[in-house]
BAGU-974087 format. One record per residue (C-alpha): chain; x, y, z; residue number from 1; residue in three letters. Coordinates in steps of 0.2 Angstrom, whole numbers, padded with zeros to 4 digits. Example, Ala and Ser with C-alpha at 12.3 -4.5 7.8 and 13.67 -1.06 7.14 Angstrom:
<atoms>
 ch     u     v     w   i  aa
  A  0062 -0022  0039   1 Ala
  A  0068 -0005  0036   2 Ser
</atoms>
This chain:
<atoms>
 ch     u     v     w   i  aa
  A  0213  0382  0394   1 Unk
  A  0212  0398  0385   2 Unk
  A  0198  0402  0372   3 Unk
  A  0209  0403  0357   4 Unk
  A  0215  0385  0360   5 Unk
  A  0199  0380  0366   6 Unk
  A  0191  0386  0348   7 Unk
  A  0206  0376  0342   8 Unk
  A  0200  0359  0350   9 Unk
  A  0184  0362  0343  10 Unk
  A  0188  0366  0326  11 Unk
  A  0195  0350  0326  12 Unk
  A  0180  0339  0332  13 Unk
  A  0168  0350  0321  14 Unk
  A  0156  0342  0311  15 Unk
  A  0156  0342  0297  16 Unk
  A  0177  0341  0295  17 Unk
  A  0186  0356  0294  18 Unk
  A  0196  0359  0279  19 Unk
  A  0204  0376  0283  20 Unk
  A  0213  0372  0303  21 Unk
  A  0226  0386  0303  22 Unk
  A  0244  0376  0307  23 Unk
  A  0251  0388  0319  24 Unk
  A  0237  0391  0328  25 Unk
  A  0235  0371  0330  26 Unk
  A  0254  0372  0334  27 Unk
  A  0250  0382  0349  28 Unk
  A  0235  0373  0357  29 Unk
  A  0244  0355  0356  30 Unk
  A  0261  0362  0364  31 Unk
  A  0248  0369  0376  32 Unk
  A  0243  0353  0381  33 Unk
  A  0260  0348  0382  34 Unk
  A  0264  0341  0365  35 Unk
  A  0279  0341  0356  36 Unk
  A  0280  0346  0337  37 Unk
  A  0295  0338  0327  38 Unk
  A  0293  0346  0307  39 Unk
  A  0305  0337  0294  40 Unk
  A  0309  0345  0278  41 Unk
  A  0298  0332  0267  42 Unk
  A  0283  0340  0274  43 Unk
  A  0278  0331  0289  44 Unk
  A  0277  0335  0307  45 Unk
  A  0278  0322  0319  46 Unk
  A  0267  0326  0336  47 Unk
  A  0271  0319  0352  48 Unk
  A  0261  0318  0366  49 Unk
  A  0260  0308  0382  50 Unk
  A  0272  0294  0375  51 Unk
  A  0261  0292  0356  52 Unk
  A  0266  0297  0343  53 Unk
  A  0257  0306  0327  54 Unk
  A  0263  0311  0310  55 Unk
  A  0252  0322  0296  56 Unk
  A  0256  0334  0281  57 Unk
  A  0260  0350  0285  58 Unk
  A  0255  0364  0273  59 Unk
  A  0263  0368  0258  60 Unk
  A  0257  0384  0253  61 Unk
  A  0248  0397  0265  62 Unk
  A  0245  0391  0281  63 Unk
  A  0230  0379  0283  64 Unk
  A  0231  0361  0285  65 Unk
  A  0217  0354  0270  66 Unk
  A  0218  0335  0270  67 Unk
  A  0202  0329  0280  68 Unk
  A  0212  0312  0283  69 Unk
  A  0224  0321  0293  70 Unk
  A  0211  0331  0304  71 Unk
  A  0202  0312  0305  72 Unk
  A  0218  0307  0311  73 Unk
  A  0221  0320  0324  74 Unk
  A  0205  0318  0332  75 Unk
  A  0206  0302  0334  76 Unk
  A  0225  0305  0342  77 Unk
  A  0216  0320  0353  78 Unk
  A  0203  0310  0360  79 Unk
  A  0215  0294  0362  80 Unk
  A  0225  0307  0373  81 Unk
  A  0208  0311  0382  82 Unk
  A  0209  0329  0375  83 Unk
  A  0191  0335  0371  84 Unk
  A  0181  0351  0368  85 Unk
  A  0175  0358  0383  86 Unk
  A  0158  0361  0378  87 Unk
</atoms>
């Protein structure tokens, strides 16, 4: 795994919750891991990996992904997936 997807798996396991997880970058570390990324036009993304299936916001202005719900829900998705911060 490279560093930059690494810090990206890490961002989102960081306590406390991160509010500011750049969705590109995110993007990129999840089809890393082999993930597929479906957005809609209503605002949502729909992420598949290994057969489950995850749906959050994505941003509406600038680039970040804010709702803590949505991080909460995507690290429990990670680790369901058995994807986990290397340190």
């Amino acid at each position: 795994m490279s560093h930059k997807h690494d810090a990206m798996i890490e961002k989102i396991y960081a306590h406390p919750i991160a509010a500011n997880v750049d969705w590109k970058k995110l993007s990129s570390a999840l089809e890393h891991f082999g993930a597929t990324i479906d957005t809609s036009h209503h605002g949502r993304a729909k992420i598949v990996l290994n057969g489950a299936e995850l749906a959050i916001s994505t941003p509406h202005h600038g680039h970040d992904i804010e709702s803590k719900d949505d991080i909460m829900a995507l690290r429990h998705f990670l680790e369901a997936q058995g994807i986990k911060p290397t340190v």
